[in-house]
C-alpha positions in Angstrom: -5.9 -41.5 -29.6 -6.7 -45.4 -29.1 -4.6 -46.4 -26.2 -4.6 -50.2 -26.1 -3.4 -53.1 -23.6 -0.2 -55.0 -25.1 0.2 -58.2 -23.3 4.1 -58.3 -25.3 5.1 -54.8 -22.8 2.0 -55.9 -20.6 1.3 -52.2 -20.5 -1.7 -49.4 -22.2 -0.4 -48.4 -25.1 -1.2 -45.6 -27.1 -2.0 -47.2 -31.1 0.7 -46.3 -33.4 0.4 -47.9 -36.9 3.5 -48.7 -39.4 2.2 -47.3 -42.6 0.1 -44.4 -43.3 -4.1 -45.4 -42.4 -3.4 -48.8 -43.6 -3.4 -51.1 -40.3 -2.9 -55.1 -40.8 -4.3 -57.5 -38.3 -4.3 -61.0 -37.4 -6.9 -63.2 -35.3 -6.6 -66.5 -34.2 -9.7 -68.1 -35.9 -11.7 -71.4 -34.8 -10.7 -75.0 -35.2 -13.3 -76.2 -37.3 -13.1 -80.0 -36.0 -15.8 -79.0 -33.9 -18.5 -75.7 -34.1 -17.8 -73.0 -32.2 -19.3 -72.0 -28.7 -20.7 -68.2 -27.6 -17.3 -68.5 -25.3 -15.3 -68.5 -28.9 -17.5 -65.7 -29.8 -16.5 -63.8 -26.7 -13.0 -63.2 -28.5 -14.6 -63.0 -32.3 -16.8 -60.0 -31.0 -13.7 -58.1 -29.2 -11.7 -58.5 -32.3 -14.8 -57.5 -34.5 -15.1 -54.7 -32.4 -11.4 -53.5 -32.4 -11.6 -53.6 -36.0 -14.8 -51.6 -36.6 -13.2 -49.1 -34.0 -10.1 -48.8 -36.1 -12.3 -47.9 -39.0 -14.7 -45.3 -37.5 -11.4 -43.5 -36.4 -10.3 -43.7 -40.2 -8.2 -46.5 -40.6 -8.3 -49.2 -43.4 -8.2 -52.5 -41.8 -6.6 -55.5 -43.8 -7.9 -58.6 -41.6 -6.7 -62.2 -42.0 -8.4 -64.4 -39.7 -6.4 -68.5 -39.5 -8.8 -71.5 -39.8 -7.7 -74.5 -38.1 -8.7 -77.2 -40.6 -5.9 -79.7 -40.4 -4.4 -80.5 -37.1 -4.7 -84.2 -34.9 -8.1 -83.0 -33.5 -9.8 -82.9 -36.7 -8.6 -86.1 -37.8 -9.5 -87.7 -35.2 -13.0 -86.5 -35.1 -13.2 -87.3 -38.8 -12.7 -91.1 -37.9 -15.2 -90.8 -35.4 -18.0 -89.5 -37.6 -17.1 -91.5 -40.7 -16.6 -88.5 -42.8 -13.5 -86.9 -44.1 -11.2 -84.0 -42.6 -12.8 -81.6 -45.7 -15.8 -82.7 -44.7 -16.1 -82.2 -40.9 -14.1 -79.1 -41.3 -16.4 -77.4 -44.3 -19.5 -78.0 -42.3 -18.2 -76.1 -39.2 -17.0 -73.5 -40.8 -20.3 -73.1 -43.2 -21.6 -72.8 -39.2 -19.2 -70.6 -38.2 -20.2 -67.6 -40.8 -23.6 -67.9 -40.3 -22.9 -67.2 -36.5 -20.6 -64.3 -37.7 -24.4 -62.8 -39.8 -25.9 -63.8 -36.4 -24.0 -62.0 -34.4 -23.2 -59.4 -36.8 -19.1 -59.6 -37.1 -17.3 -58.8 -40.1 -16.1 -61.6 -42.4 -12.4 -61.2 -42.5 -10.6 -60.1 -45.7 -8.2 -63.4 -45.3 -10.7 -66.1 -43.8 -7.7 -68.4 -44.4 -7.9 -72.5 -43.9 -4.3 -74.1 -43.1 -4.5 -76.3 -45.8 -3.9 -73.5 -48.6 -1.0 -72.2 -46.6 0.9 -75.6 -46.8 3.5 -74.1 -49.2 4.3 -71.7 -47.4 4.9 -73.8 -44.3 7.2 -76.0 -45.8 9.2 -73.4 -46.9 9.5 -71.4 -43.8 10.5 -75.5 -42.3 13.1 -75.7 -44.9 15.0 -72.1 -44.7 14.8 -72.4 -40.7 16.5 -76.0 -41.1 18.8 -73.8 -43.0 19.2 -71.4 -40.2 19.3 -74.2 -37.2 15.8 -73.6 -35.7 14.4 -76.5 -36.9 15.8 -80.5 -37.1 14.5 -83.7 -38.0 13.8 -86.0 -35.4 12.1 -90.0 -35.9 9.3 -90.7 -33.9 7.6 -93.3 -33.6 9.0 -94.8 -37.1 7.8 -91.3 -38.6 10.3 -88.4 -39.4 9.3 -85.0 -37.9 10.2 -81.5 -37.6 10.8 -79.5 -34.6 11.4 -76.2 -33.5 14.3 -76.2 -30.8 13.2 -72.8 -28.8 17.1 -72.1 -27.1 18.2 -71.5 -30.8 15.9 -68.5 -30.6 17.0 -65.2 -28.9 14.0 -63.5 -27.1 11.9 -66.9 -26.8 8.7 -67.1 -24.3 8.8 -62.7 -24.5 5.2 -62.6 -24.9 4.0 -65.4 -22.0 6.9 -63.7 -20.6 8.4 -66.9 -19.4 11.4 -67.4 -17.1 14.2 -69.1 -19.7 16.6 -69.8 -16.7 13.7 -72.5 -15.5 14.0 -74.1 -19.4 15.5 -77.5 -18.7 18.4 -78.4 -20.2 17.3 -82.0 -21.1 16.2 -82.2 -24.6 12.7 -83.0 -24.6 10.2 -82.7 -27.6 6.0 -82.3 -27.7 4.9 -84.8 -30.7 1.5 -83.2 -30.8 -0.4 -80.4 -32.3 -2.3 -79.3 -28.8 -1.7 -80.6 -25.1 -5.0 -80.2 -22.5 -4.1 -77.7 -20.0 -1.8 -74.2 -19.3 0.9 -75.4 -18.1 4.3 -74.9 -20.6 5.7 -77.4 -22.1 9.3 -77.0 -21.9 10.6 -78.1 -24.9 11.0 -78.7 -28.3 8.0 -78.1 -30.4 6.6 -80.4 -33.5 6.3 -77.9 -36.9 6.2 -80.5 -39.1 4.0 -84.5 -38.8 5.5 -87.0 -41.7 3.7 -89.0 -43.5 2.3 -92.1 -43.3 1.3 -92.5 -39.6 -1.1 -89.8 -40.3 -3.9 -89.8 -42.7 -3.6 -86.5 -44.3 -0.5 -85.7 -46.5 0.9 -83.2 -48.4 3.8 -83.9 -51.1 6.3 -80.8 -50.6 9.9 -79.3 -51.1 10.6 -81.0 -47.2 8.4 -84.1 -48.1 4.7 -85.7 -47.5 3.5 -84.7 -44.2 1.3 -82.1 -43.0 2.2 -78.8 -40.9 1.8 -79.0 -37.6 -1.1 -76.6 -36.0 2.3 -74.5 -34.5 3.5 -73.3 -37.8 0.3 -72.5 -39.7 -0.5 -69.3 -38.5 2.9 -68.3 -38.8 2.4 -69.5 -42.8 -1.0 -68.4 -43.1 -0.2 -64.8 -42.1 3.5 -64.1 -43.6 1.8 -65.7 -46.9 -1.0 -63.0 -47.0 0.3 -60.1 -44.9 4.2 -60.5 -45.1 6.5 -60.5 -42.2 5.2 -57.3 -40.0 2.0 -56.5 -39.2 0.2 -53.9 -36.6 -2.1 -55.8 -34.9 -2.1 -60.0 -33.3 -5.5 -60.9 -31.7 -6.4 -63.8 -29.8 -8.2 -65.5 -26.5 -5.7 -65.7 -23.7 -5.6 -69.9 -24.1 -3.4 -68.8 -27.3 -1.0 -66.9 -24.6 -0.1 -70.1 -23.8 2.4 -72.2 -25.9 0.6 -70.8 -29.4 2.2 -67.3 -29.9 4.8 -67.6 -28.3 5.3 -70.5 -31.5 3.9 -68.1 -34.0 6.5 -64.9 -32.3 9.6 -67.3 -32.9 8.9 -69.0 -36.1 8.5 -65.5 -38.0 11.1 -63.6 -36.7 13.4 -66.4 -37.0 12.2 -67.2 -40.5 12.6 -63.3 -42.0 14.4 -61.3 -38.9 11.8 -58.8 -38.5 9.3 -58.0 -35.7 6.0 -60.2 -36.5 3.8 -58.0 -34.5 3.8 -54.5 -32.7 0.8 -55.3 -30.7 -0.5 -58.0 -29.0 -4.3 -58.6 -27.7 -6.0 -61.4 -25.8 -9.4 -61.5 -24.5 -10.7 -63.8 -21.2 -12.3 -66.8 -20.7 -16.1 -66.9 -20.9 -17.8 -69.1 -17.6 -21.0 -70.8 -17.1 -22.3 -70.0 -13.9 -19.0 -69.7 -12.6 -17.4 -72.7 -13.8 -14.8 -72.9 -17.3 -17.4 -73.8 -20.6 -17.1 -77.6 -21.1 -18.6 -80.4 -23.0 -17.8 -82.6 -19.8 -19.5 -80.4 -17.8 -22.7 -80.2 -19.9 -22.5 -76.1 -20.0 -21.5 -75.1 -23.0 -24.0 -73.2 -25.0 -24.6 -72.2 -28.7 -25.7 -68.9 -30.4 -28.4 -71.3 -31.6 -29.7 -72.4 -28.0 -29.8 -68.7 -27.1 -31.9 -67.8 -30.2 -33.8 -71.0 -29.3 -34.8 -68.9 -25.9 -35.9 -65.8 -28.0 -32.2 -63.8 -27.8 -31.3 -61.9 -31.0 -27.9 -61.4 -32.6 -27.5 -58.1 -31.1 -28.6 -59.1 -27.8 -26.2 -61.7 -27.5 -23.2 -59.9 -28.5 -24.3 -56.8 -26.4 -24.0 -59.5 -23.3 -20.9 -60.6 -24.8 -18.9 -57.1 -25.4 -20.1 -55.5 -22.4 -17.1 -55.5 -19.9 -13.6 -55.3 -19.8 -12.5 -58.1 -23.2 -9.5 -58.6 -21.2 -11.7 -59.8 -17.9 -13.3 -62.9 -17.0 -16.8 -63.2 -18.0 -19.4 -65.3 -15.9 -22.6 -66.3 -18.1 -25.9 -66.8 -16.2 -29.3 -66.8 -17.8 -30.0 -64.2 -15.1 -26.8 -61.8 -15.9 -27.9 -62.2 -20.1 -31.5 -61.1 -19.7 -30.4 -58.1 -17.2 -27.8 -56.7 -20.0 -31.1 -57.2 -22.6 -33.6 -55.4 -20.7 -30.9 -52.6 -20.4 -30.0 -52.8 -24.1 -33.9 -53.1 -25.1 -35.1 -49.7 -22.6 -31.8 -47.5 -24.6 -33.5 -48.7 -28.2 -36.8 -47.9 -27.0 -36.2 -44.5 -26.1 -34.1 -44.4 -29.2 -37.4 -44.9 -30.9 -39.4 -42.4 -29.0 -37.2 -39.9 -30.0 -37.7 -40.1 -33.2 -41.6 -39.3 -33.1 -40.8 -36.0 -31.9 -41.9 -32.8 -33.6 -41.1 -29.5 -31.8 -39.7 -26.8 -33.9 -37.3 -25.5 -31.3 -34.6 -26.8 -28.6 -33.4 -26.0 -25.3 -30.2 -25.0 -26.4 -28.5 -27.3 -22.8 -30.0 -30.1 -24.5 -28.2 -29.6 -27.6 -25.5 -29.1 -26.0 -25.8 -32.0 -24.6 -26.8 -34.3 -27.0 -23.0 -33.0 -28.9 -21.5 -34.8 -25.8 -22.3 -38.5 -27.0 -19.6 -38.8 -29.8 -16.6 -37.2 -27.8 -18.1 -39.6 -24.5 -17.7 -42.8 -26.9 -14.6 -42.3 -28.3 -13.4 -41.5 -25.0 -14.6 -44.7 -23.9 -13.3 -46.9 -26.7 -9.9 -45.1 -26.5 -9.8 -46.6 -23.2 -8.9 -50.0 -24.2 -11.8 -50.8 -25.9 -14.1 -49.5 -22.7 -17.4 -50.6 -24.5 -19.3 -50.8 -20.8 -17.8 -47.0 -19.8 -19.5 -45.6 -23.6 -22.7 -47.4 -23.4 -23.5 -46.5 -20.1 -22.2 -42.9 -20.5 -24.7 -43.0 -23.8 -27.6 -44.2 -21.6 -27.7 -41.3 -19.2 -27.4 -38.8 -22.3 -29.8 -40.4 -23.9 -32.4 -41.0 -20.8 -31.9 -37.3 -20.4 -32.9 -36.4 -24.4 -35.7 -38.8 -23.6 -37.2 -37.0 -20.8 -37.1 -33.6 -22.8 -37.6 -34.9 -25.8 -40.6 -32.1 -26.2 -37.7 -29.6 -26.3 -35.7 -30.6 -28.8 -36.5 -29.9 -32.4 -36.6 -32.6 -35.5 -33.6 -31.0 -36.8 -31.7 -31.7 -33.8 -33.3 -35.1 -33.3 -31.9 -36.5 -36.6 -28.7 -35.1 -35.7 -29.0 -37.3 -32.5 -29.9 -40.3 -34.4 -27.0 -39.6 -36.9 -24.4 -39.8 -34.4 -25.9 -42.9 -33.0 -26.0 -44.4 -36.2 -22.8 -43.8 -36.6 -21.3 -45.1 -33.0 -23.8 -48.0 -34.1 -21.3 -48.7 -37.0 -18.9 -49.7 -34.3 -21.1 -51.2 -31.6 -23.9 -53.0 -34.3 -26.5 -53.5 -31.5 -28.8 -50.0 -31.2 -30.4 -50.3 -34.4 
């Protein structure tokens, strides 16, 4: 059974799906004002891999992944490269799926920009006006909504946040993203009016545009309705973001948004966070531009605890590719061999590697504890390889083709 970490009880869970084999999931996608970094893919690759995981164990995965292509960010970059919010935004994400062939991820079945979920928004805004969640407020000389977080019962349960510290001062955040961790105590923006910004939507609630808060909440609940099985995201988003996303569902229909909750950690550059200012952040294209491949790169970036931090060094990356490039050679050699019989402790052995991995990957995803557990099998097989017969050799390979399904970096 696949026992994950849930940040929401902040304990290893086993999996336990709502309906039948049919398993819904939501991940936190890029914002596509700018392109993505290999420390964005970090969290892709982990959700990528939970999802192929989910599949090889039988499931049928329905994935909706949001796009962040209105919020202030993207507007603001628009004005600074003299194009428009569509076109900034459709350029990244253009990028962004050609990374995902790179690096061999699977294309969601929902790759959903906030822009087609702006119905939906609106009317979540106006029945939790209804319900006294959300009020209008004038800032500025613009009328907003905001969420007031005391009307909700159970706010802050998956940062796990201490309520009785909430001050009692009304305060309210006017933007869609503050720099930082740190909370901000206070009422949060769901919806911008119109005209102080430059991109507007005419709606049931008005022209305006919804705030980067509500749109995953209307982007999944449109798609997926009001429960799913599975929320995914880097651990920035544990901050502020779902706890928004938590309150503005289950106040909007009553029901539990999500059983489970993931987050993956922070890819560093020698050490230090991944930042423009910095000068460190890297690419998929710079590492191809230094010879890596797809599969090398994500083997660096899904060996290791997803939940961990993970320190890049150009030292580290070619260390985890010599490993990965010795297992495929040996791979290789193995299938030149031609005995007609086997020792039977070999076979025996070889049978090992499926139960190993899945034991592995039931551990919370424990993609380090499987591949190294394959490597000694597989070093073994390759030592003997004279003893062990084609027919047991393709057996081999058919079992790693098949944990390959899942790991998409042997082949």
């Amino acid at each position: 059974m696949l026992n994950i970490y849930n940040t929401l009880t902040q304990k290893t869970e086993p999996f336990q799906h709502i309906q039948d084999s049919n398993v819904k999931m939501y991940t936190c996608g890029p914002s596509t004002y700018q392109r993505a970094h290999i420390g964005n893919y970090r969290t892709f690759l982990f959700e990528d891999l939970l999802q192929r995981y989910l599949e090889y164990l039988g499931f049928k995965v329905t994935r909706l992944m949001t796009l962040t292509d209105v919020e202030d960010k993207a507007i603001e970059q628009a004005k600074k490269e003299n194009l428009t919010v569509e076109e900034i935004t459709r350029k990244n994400e253009a990028i962004f799926f050609e990374d995902f062939k790179f690096l061999h991820i699977k294309k969601p079945d929902y790759p959903t920009r906030a822009s087609s979920a702006v119905d939906q928004a609106s009317k979540i805004i106006l029945e939790l006006e209804r319900k006294g969640y959300v009020y209008w407020y004038k800032c500025n000389n613009v009328e907003n909504a905001y969420f007031d977080p005391l009307t909700f019962n159970g706010f802050g349960k998956l940062a796990h946040l201490d309520m009785s510290k909430w001050p009692l001062k009304k305060r309210r955040f006017h933007k869609d993203t503050y720099p930082g961790t740190p909370w901000n105590m206070g009422d949060f923006i769901v919806w911008h009016g119109c005209p102080y910004y430059d991109v507007c939507y005419n709606t049931v609630i008005g022209s305006g545009r919804p705030a980067w808060n509500i749109q995953d909440a209307a982007i999944v609940t449109k798609h997926l309705g009001f429960s799913i099985d599975i929320a995914c995201g880097g651990i920035d988003n544990l901050v502020r973001h779902h706890d928004y996303v938590i309150a503005i569902s289950e106040a909007f229909s009553g029901k539990t948004f999500s059983r489970y909750w993931l987050h993956g950690g922070h890819l560093f550059v020698d050490g230090k966070k991944m930042s423009k200012s910095k000068g460190n952040v890297y690419y998929t294209s710079d590492l191809a531009a230094k010879g890596f491949s797809g599969e090398q790169l994500r083997f660096f970036l899904i060996y290791g605890p997803y939940r961990e931090k993970l320190n890049f060094t150009w030292e580290k990356i070619n260390k985890s590719t010599h490993k990965l490039e010795l297992l495929k050679a040996m791979i290789s050699d193995l299938q030149q061999s031609n005995s007609l019989h086997s020792d039977k402790k070999l076979v025996a052995l070889a049978k090992t590697m499926v139960p190993v991995f899945e034991s592995s990957l039931n551990n919370d995803l424990d993609v380090k504890g499987a591949f190294d557990s394959l490597y000694e099998i597989i070093f073994e097989l390759h030592e003997k390889r004279d003893s062990l017969a084609i027919e047991d050799v393709k057996n081999v390979l058919g079992d790693l083709r098949r944990i390959d399904c899942v790991l998409q970096c042997l082949f």
